[in-house]
Backbone as numpy.savetxt, mean C-alpha at the origin, in Angstrom:
# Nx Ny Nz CAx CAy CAz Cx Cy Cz
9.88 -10.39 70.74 9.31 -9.22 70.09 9.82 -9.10 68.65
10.89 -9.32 68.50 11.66 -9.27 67.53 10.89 -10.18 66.32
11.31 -11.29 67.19 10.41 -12.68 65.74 8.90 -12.60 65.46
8.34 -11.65 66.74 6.70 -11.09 65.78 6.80 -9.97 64.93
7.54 -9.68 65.06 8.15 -8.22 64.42 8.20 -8.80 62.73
9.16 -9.76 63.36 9.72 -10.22 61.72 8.38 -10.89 60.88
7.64 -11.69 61.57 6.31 -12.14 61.05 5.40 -11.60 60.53
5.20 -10.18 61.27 4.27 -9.58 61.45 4.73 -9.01 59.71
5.91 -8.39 59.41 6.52 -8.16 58.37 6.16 -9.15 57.04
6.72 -10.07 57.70 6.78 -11.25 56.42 5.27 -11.21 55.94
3.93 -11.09 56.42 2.70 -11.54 56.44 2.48 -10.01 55.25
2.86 -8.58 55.55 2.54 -7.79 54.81 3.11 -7.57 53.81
4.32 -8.40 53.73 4.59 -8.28 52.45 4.21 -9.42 51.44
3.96 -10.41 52.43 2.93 -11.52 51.51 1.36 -10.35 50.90
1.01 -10.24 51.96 -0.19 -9.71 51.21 -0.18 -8.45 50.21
0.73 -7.77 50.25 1.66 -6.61 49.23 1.35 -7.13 47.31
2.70 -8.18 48.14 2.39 -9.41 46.42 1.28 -10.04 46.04
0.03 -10.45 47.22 -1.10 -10.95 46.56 -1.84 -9.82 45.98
-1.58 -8.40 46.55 -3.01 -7.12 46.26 -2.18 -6.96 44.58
-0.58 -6.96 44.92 0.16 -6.31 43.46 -0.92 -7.23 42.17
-0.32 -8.55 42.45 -0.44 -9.78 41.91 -2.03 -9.69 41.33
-3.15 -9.30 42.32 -4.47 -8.97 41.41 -4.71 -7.80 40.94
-4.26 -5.99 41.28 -4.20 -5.32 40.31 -3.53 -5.86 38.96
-2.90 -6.41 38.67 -2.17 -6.44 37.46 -2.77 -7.77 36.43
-3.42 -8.47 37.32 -4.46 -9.77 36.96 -4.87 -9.19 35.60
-6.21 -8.39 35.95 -7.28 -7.22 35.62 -6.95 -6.93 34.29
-5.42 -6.13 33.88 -5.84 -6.23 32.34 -4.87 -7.01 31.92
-4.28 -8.37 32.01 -4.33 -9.17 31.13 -4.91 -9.70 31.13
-5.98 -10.02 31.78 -7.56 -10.99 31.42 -8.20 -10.11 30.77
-8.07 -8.82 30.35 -8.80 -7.80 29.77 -8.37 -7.72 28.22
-6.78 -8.39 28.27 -6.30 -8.77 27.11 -6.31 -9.61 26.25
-6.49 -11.09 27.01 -6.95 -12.25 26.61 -8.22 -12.06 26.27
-9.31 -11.25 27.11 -11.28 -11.41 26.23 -10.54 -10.62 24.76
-9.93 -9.57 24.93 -9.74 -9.65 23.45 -9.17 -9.64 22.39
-9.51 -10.06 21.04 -9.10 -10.33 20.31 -7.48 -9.94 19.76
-8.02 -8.76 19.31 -6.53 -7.56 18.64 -6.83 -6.36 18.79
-6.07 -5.95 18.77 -6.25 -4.22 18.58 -5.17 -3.57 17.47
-5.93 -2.81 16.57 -5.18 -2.25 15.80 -4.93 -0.74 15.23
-4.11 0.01 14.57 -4.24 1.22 14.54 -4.42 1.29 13.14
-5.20 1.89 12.33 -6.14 2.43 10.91 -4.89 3.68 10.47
-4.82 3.45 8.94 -4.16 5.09 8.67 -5.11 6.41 8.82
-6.07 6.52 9.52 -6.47 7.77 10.26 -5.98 7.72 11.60
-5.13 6.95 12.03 -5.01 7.23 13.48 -5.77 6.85 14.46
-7.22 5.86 13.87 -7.79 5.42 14.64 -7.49 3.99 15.51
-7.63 4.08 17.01 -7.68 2.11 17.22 -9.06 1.99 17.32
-8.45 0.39 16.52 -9.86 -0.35 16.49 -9.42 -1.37 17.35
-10.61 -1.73 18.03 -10.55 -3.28 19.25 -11.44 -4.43 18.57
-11.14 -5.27 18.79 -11.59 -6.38 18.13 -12.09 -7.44 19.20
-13.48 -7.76 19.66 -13.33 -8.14 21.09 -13.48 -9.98 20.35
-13.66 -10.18 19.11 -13.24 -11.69 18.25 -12.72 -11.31 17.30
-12.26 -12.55 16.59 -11.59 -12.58 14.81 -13.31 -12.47 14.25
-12.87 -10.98 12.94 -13.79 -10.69 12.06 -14.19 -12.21 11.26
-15.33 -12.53 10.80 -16.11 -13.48 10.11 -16.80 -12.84 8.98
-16.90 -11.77 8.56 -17.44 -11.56 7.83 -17.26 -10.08 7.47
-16.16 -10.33 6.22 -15.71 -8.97 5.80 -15.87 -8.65 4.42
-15.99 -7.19 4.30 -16.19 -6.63 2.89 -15.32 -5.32 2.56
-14.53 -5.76 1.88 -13.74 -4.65 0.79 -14.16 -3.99 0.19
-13.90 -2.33 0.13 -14.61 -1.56 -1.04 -13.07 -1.29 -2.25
-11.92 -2.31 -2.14 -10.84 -1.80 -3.13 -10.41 -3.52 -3.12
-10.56 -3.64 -4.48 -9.90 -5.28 -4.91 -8.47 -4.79 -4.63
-7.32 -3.56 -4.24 -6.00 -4.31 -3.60 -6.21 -4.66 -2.27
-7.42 -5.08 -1.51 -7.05 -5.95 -0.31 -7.29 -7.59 -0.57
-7.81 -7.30 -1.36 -8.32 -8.83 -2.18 -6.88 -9.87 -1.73
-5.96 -9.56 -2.59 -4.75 -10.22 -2.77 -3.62 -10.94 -1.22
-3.86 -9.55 -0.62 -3.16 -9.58 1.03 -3.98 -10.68 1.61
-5.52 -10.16 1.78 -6.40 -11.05 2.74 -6.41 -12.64 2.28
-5.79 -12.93 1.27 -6.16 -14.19 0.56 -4.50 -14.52 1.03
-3.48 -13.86 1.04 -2.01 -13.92 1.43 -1.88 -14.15 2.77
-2.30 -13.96 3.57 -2.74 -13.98 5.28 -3.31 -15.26 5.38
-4.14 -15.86 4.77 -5.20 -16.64 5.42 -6.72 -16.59 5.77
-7.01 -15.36 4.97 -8.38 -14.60 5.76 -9.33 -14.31 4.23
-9.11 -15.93 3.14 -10.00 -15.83 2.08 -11.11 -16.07 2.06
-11.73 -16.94 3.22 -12.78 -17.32 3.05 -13.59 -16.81 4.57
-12.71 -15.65 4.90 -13.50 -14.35 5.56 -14.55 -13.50 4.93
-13.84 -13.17 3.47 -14.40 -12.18 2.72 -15.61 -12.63 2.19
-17.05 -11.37 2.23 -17.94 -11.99 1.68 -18.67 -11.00 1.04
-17.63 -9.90 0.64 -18.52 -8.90 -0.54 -16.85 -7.68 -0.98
-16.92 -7.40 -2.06 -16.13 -6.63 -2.64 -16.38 -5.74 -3.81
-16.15 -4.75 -4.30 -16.78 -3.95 -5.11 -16.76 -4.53 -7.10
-17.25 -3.67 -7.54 -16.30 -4.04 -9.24 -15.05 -3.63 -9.58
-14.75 -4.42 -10.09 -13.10 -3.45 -10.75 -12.90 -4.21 -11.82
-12.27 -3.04 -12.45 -11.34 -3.46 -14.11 -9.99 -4.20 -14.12
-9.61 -4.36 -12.52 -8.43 -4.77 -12.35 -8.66 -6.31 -12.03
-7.78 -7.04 -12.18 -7.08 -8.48 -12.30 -7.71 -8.86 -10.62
-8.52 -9.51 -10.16 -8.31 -10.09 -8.77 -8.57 -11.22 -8.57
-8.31 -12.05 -7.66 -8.20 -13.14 -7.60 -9.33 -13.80 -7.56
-9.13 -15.53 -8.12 -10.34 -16.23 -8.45 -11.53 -16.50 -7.26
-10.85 -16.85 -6.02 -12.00 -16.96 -4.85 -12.89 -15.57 -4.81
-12.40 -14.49 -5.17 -13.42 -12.82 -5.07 -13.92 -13.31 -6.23
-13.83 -13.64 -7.18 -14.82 -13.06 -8.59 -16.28 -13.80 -8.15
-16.80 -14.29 -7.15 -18.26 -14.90 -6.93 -18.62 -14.10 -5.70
-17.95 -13.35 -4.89 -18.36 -12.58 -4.21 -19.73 -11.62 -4.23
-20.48 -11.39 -3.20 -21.22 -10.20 -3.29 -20.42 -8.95 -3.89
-21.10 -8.79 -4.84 -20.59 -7.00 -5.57 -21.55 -5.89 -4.67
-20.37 -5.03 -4.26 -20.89 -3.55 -3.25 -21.12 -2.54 -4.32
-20.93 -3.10 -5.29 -20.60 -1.29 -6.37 -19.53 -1.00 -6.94
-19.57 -0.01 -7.67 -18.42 0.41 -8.07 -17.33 1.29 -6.84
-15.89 0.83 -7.33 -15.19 1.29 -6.04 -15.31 2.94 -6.15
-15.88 4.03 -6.98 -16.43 5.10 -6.24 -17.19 5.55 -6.26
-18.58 4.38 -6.06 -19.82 4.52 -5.98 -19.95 3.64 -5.12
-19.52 3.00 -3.79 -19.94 2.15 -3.06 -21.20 2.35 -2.32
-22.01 1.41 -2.57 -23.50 0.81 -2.42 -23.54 0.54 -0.43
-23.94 1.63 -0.31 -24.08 1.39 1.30 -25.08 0.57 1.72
-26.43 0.61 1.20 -27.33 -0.75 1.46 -26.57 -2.32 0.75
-25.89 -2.06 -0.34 -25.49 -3.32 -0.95 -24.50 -3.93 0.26
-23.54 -2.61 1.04 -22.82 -3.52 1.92 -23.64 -4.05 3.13
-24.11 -3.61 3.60 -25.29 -3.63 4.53 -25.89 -5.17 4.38
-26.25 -5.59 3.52 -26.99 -6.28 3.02 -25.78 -7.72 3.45
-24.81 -7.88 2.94 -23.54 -8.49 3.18 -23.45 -9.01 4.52
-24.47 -8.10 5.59 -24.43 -8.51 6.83 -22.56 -8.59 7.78
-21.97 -7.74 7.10 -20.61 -7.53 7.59 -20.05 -7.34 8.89
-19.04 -7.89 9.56 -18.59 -7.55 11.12 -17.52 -6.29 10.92
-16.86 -6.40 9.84 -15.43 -5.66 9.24 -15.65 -5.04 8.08
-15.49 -3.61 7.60 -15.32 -3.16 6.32 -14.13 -2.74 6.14
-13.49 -2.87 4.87 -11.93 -2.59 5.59 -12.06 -1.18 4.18
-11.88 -0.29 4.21 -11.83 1.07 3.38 -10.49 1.36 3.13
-10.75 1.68 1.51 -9.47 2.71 1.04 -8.97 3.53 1.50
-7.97 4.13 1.90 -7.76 6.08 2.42 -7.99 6.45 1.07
-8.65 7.26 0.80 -8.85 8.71 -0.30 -9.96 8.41 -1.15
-10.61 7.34 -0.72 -11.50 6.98 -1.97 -12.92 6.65 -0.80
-13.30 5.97 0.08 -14.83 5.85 0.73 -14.78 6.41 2.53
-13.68 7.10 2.73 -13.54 7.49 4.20 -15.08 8.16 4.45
-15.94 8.47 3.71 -17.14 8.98 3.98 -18.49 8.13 4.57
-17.95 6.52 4.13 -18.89 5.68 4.83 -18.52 5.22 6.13
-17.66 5.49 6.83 -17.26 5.15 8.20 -18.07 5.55 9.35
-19.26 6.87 8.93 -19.62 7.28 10.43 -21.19 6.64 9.92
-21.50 6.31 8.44 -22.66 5.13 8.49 -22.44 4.02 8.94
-21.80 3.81 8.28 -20.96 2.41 8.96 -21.12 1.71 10.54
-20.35 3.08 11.05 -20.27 2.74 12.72 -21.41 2.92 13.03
-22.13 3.41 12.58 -23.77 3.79 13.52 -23.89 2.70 13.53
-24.40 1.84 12.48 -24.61 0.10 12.39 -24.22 -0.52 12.74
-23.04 -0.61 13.67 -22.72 -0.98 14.53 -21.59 -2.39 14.13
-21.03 -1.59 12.51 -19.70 -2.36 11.93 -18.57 -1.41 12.08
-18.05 -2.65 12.21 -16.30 -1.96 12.67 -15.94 -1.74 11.39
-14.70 -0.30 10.94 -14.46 -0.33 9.98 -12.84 -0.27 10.11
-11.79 -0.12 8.93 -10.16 0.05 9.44 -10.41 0.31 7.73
-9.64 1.68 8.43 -9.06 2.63 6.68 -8.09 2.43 6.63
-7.44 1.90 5.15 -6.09 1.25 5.18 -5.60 2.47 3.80
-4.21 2.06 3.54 -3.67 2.61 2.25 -2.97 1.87 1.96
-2.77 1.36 0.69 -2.32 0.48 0.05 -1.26 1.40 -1.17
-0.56 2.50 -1.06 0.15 2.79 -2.29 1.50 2.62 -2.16
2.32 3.04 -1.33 3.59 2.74 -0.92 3.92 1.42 -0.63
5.30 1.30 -0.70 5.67 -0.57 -0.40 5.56 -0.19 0.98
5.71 0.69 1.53 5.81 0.50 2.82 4.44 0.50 3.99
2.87 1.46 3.21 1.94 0.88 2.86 1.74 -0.08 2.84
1.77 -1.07 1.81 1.55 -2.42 1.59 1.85 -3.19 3.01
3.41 -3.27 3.24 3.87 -3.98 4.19 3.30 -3.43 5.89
2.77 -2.95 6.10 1.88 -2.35 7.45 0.60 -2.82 7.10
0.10 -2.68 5.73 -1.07 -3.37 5.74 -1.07 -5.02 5.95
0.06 -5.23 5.47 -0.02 -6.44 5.27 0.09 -7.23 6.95
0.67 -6.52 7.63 1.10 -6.95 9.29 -0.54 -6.88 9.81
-1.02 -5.69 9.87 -1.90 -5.68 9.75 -4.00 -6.46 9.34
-3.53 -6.91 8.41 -4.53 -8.05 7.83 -4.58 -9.57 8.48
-2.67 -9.34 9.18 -2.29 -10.77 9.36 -2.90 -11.10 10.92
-2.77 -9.58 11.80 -3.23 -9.85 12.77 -4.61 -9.88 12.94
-5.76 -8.94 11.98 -7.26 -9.48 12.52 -7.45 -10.97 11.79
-6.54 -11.52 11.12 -7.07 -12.84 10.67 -6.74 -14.29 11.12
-5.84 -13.67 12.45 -5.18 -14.23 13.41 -3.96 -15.40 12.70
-3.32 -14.70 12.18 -2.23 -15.09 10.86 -0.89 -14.27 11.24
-0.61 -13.56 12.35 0.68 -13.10 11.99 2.13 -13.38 11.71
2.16 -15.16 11.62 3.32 -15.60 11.10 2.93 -15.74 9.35
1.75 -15.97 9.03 2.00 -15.39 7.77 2.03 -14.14 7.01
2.03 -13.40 7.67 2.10 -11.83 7.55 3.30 -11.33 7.92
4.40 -12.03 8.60 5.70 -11.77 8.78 6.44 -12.38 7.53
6.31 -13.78 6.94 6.66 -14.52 6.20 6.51 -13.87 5.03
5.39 -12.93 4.67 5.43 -12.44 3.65 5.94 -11.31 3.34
5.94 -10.43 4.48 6.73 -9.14 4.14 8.42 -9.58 4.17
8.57 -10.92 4.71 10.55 -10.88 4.77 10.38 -11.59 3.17
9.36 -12.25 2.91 9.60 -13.00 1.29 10.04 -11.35 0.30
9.00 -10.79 0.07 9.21 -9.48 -0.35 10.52 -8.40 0.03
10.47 -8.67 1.67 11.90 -7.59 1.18 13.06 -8.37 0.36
13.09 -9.54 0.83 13.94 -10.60 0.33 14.23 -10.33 -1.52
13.37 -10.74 -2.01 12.78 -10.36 -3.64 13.57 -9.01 -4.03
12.64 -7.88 -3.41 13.48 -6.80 -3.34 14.98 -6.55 -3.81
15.68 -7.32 -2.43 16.83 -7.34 -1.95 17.73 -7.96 -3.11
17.34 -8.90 -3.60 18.11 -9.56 -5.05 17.78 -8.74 -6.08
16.67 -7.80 -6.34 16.75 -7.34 -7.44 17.57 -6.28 -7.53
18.06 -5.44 -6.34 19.05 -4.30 -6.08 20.49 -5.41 -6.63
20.60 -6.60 -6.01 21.94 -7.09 -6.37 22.09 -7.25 -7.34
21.06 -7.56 -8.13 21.35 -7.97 -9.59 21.66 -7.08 -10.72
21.67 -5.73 -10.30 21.94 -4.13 -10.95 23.10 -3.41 -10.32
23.66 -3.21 -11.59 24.91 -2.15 -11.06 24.51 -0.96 -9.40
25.43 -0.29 -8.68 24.76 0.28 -7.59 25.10 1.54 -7.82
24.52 2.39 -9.44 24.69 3.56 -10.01 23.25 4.17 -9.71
23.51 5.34 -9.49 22.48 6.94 -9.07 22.37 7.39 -10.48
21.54 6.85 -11.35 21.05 7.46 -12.20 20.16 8.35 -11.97
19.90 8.97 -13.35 18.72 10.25 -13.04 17.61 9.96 -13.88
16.38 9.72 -13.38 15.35 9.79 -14.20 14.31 10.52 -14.18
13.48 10.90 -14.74 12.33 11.59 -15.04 10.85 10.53 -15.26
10.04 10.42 -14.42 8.83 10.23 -14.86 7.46 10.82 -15.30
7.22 10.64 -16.27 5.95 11.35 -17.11 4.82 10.46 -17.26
3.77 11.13 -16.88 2.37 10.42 -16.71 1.70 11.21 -17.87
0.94 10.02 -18.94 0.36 10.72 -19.93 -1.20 10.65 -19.80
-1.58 11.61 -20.26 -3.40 11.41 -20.20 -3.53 12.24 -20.99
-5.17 11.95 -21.91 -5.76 12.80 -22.65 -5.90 14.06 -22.71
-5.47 14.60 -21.34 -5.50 15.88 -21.14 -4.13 16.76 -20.95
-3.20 15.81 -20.90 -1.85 16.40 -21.10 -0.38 15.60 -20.50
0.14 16.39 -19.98 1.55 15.76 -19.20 1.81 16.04 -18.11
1.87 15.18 -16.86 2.27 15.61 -15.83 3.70 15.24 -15.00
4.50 15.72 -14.27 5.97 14.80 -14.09 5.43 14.02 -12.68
5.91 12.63 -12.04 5.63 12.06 -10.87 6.69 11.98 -10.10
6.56 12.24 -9.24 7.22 13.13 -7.69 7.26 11.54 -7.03
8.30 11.29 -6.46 8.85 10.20 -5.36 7.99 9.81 -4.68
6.78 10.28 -4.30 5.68 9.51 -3.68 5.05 8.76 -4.27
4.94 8.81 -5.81 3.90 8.38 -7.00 4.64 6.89 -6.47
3.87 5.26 -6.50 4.26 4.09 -7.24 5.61 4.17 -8.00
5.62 4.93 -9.39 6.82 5.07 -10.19 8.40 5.56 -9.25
7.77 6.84 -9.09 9.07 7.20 -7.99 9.17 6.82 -6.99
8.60 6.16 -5.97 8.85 5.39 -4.76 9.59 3.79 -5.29
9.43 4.04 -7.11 10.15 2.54 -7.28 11.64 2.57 -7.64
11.39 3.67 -8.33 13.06 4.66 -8.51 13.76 4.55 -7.62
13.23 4.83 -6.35 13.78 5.38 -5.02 14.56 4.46 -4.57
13.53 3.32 -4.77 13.93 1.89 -4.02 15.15 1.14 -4.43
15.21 1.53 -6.02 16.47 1.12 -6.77 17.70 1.83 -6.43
17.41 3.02 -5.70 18.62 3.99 -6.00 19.27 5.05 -6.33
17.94 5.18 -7.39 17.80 6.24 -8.59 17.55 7.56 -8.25
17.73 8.60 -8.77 17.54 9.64 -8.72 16.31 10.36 -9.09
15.26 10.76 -8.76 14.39 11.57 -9.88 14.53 12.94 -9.70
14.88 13.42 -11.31 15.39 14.58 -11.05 13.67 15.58 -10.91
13.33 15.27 -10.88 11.80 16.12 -10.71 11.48 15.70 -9.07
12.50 15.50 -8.10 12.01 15.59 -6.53 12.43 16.70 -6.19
11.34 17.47 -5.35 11.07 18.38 -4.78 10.47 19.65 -5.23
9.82 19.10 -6.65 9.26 20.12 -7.40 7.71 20.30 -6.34
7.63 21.63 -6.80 5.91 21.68 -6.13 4.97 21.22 -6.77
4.59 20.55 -5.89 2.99 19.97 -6.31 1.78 20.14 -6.88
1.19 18.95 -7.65 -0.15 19.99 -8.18 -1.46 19.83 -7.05
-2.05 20.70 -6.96 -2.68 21.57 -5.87 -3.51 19.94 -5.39
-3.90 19.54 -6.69 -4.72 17.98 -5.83 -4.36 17.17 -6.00
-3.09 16.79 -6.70 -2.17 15.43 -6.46 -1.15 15.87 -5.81
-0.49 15.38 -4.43 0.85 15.28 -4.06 1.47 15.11 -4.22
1.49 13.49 -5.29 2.61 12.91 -5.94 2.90 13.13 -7.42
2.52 14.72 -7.71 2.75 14.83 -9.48 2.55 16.30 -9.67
3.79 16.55 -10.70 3.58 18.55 -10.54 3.59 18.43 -12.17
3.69 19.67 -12.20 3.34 20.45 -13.80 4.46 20.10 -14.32
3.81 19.58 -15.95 5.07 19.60 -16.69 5.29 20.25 -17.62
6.51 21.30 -17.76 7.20 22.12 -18.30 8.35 21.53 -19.09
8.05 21.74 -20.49 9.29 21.45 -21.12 10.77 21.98 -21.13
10.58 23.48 -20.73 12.02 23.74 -19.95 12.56 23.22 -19.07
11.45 23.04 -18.27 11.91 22.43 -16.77 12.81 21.12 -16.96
12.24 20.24 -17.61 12.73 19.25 -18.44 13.88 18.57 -18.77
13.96 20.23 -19.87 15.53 20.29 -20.43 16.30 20.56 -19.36
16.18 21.37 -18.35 17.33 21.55 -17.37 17.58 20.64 -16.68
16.35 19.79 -16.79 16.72 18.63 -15.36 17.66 17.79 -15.92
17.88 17.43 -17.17 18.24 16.90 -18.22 18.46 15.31 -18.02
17.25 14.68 -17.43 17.61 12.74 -16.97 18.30 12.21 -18.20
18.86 11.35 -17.51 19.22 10.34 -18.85 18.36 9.14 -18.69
17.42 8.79 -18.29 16.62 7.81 -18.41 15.06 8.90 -18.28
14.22 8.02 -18.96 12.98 8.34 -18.94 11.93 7.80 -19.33
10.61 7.65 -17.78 10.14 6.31 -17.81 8.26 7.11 -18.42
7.48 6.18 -18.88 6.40 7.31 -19.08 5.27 6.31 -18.34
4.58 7.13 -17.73 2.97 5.88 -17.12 1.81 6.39 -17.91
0.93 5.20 -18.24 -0.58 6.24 -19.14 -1.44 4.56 -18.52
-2.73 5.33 -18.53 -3.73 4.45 -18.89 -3.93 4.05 -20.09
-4.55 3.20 -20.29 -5.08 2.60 -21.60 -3.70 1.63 -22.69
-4.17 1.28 -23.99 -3.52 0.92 -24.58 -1.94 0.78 -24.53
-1.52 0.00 -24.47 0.12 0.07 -24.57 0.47 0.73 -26.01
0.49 0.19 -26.82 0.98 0.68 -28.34 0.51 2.00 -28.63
-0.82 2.18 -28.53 -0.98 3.38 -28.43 -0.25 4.86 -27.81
-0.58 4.41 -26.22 0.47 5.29 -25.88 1.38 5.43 -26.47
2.83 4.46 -26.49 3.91 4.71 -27.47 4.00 5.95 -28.56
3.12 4.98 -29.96 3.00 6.13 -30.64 2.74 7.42 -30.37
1.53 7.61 -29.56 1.33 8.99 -28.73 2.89 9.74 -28.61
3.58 9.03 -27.68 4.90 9.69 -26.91 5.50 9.94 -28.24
6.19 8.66 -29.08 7.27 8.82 -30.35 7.14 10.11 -30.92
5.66 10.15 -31.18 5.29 11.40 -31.99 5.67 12.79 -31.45
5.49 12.79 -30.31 5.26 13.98 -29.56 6.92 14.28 -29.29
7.90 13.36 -29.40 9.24 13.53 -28.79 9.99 13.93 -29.72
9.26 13.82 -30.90 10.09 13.84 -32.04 10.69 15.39 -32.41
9.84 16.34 -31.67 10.34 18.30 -31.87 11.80 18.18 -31.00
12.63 19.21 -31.58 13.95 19.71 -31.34 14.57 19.61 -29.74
13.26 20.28 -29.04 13.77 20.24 -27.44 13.68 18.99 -27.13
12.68 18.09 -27.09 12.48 16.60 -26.63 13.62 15.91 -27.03
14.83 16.15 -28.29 15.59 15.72 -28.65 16.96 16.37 -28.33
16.62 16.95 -27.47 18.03 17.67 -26.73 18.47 16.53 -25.23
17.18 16.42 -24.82 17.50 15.21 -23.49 18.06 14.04 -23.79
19.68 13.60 -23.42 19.76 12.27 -23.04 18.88 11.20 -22.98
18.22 11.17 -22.72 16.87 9.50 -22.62 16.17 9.34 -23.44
16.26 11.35 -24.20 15.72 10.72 -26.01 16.09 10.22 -26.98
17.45 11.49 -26.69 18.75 11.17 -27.86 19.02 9.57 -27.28
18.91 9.00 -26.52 19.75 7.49 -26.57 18.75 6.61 -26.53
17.54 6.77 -26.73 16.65 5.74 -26.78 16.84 5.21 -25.10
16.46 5.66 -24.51 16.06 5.21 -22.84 15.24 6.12 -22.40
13.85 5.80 -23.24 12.54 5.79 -22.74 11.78 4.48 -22.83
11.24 4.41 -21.41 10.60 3.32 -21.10 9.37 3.45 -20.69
8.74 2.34 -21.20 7.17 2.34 -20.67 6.90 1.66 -19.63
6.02 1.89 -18.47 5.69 1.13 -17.42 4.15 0.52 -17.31
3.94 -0.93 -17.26 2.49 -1.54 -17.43 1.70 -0.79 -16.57
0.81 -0.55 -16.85 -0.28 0.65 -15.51 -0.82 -0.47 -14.23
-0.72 -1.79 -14.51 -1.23 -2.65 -13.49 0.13 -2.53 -12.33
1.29 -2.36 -12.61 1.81 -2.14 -11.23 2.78 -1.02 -11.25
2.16 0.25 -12.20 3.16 1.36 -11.46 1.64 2.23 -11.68
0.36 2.26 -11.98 -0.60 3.35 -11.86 -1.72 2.76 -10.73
-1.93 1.06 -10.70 -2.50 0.43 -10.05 -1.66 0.05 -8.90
-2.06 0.27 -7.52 -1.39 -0.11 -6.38 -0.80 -1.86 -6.66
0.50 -2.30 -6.91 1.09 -3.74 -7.02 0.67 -4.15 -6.06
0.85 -3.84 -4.95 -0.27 -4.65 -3.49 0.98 -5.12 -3.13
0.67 -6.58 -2.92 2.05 -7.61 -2.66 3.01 -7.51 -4.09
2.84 -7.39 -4.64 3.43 -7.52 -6.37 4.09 -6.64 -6.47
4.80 -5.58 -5.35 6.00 -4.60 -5.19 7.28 -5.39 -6.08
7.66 -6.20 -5.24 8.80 -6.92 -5.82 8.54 -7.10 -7.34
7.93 -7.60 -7.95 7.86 -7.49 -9.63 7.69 -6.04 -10.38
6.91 -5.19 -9.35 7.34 -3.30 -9.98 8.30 -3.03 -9.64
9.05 -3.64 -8.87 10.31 -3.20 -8.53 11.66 -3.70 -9.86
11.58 -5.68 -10.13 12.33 -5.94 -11.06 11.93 -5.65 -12.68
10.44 -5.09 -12.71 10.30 -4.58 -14.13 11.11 -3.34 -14.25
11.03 -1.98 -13.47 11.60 -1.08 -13.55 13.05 -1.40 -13.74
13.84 -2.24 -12.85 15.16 -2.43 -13.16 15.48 -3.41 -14.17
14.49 -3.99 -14.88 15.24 -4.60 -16.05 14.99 -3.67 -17.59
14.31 -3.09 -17.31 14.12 -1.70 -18.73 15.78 -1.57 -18.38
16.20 -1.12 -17.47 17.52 -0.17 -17.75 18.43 -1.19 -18.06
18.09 -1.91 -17.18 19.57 -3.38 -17.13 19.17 -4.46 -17.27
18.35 -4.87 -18.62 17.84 -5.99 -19.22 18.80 -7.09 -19.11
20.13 -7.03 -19.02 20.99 -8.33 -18.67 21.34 -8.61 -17.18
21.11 -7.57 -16.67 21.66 -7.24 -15.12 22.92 -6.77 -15.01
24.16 -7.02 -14.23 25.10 -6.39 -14.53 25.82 -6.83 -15.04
């Protein structure tokens, strides 16, 4: 009785492990049909049931990543821009201007993937999906941005050892340019110039997220915000004087020399010459291609331009 007992046992727990053994089958064969799955900076997942074949950018900074990944001769439409992008995009289908994107022009592109800016085309996503293209809203402004995008790009292009390789190249880069500078908490101030006036940039801006990265102080964090930029509040020349930086960096569109003169002129009244960074000549200008234009992968070089204005020899 005993040894049917024991059989009788042994047999249900065989069949225990075969029923376990095919519930659990089910979704990793559900995993293998597909592709990737990924999460969008809206919080959306996207499923990928293959690798995209045919993708279109509405912002030349994905240009640079997708060509960094492996996934250049994916792309087969991208918008216009004034900015620098790489030679395989410049024969691309043109969608438009990046904030006028041409919804029949993408259409037309015959696209599997649109990959969208955050803050600039989130409005073509529910055309988009009707048509039955996948879309993934990315943001590209922060290094840390960048580097999620970049993990990101690596996995729908089925590249994620080069998408690891590149974010450790970059922190790497990074990482020497902190060594190569004294490990002093300076204070700086950044000022964004435009035709229409002066604004200070707040630790989220490119500029101050590059500050940050160095070390630095900006004495304009935690000022309040202007009502439609996050990363930039009002600038007050008192405010200024109290904060009193001893470094001070300025961002503008357009002309380099120009600007300059612009600033010289303008710095030259009594209060502007009460601040440290005037009185000592440590005002610096920053190229707009990588502290107003997202650097993309090109963090590491906004990172060692900023630190060689201050410490042009290193330490």
């Amino acid at each position: 009785m005993k040894r049917q007992l024991s059989v009788l046992l042994t047999a249900m727990l065989a069949m225990a492990l075969l029923l376990t053994g095919c519930g659990s089958e089910n979704p990793r064969a559900a995993d293998k049909a597909g592709f990737a799955t990924v999460t969008d900076d809206l919080g959306r997942t996207v499923e990928f049931s293959q690798k995209p074949t045919r993708i279109v950018v509405t912002s030349a900074s994905f240009l640079e990543p997708l060509e960094a990944v492996g996934g250049a001769d994916l792309v087969v439409g991208r918008p216009d821009s004034k900015t620098k992008m790489p030679a395989y995009a410049k024969e691309l289908a043109s969608v438009g201007k990046v904030y006028q994107i041409d919804t029949e022009k993408v259409l037309s592109c015959q696209p599997d993937l649109v990959i969208i800016n955050k803050g600039m085309n989130e409005k073509l996503v529910d055309a988009l999906e009707a048509n039955g293209i996948k879309t993934l809203v990315l943001d590209m402004k922060s290094y840390e941005d960048v580097k999620r995008e970049v993990t990101t790009l690596s996995v729908i292009t089925g590249n994620e050892d080069k998408g690891k390789q590149l974010v450790q190249d970059m922190d790497d880069k990074i990482a020497a340019v902190k060594a190569s500078i004294p490990a002093e908490k300076r204070r700086v101030s950044i000022i964004h110039s435009t035709s229409q006036g002066l604004t200070v940039q707040l630790d989220g801006s490119i500029a101050g997220s590059v500050a940050k990265m160095l070390g630095w102080e900006n004495v304009a964090s935690g000022s309040k915000p202007l009502e439609k930029n996050p990363d930039a509040a009002p600038y007050s020349m008192e405010t200024l004087v109290e904060q009193n930086p001893e470094i001070l960096f300025v961002t503008s569109m357009g002309k380099m020399d120009a600007i300059k003169a612009s600033m010289e002129e303008t710095m030259q009244g009594p209060a502007w010459q009460s601040i440290p960074a005037v009185r000592n000549k440590q005002v610096y200008y920053l190229p707009q291609e990588l502290f107003l234009l997202s650097p993309g992968i090109h963090y590491p070089e906004a990172v060692a331009e900023m630190a060689k204005c201050v410490y042009p020899n290193g330490k």
